[in-house]
Structures are given as structure tokens and as C-alpha cells.
C-alpha positions as CSV (number, residue, x, y, z in Angstrom):
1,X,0.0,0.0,0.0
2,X,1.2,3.5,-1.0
3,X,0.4,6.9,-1.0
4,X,0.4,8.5,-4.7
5,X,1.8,11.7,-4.7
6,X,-1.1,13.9,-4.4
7,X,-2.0,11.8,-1.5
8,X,1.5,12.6,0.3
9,X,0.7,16.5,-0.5
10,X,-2.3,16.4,1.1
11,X,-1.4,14.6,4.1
12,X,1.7,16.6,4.9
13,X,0.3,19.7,4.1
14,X,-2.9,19.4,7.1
15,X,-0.2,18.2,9.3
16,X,1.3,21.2,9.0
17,X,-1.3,23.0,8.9
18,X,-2.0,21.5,12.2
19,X,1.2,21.5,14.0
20,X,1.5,25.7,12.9
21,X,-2.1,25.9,15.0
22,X,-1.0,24.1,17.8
23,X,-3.5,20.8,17.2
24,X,-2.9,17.9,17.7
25,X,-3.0,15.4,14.9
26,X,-4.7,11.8,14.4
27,X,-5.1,9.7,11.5
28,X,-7.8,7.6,11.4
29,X,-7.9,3.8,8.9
30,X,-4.3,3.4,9.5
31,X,-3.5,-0.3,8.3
32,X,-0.2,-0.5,7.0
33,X,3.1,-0.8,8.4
34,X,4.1,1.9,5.9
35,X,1.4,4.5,6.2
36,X,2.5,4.6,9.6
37,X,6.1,5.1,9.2
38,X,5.2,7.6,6.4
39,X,2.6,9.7,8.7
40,X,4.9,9.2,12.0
41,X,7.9,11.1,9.4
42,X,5.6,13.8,8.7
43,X,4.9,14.8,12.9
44,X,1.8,12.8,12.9
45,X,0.8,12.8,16.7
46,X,-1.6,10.0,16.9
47,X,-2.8,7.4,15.1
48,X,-5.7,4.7,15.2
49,X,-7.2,1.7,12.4
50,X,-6.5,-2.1,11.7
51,X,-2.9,-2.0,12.7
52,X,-3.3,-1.1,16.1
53,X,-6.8,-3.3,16.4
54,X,-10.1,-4.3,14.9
55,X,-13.4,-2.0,16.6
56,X,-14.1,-3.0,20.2
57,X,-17.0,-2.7,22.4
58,X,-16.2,-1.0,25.5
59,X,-15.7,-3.7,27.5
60,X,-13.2,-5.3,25.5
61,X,-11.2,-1.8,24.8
62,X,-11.0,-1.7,28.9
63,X,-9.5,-4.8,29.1
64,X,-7.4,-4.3,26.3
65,X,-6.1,-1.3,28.0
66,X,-5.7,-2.6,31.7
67,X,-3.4,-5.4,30.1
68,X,-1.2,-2.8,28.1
69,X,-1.1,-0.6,31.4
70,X,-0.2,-4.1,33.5
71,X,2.7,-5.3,30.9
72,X,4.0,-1.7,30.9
73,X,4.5,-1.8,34.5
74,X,5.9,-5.5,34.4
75,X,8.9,-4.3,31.8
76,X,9.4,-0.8,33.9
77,X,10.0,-3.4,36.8
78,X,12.3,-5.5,34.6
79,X,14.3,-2.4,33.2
80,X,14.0,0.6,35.7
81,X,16.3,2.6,33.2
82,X,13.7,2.8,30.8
């Protein structure tokens, strides 16, 4: 999956616009290892869509958050440095 070149123009150019307004930016149907990297290259703040996960109900999105916050503390543990 790529990005023509209009495409690229587009997308850097409302990051920008955002960044110069003090917004922060999300992009939304990220599902590509590269649209990621591109976006991230560009200042892209945050970013959601099929990489990160599939749509959740509520309860599942809690869970899913309560066991990133758990194995987050588990490797601070392992690596205080960090």
C-alpha cells in the first residue's frame, strides 16, 4: 500500500497546517506498516485503524487497556532505566 503523490501532499500539508495551529493530529484507517512510518515522518501525533486493532465494544477496549497498562508496568520493573 502506498500513498500517490497527491496523496503525500495532502497529508503533509494538514499536518502542518495543524502542527502551525497548535492541534494535535490523528489519522484515522491506519492499516499499514508503511502508512504509519510515512505519517509518523511527517509529525503525525496519533494514530488509530486495523494495525493497532479491529473496533471494540467498550468492554473489551477496557480490558485491552488494563493489560497494556499491567505489561507496561511489568517491563518498567524489569528495566528501571527505561
Amino acid at each position: 500500500m502506498t500513498f500517490d503523490q497527491n496523496a503525500k501532499t495532502v497529508i503533509t500539508t494538514i499536518i502542518s497546517m495543524a502542527r502551525s495551529l497548535g492541534n494535535v493530529t490523528t489519522a484515522e484507517g491506519v492499516e499499514y506498516e508503511e502508512q504509519k512510518e510515512f505519517l509518523s515522518a511527517q509529525g503525525c501525533e496519533q494514530m488509530q485503524g486495523y494495525l493497532y486493532s479491529k473496533p471494540l465494544k467498550q468492554d473489551q477496549l477496557e480490558d485491552l487497556l488494563k493489560k497494556e497498562k499491567n505489561d507496561k508496568r511489568l517491563q518498567e520493573k524489569r528495566n528501571p532505566f527505561s
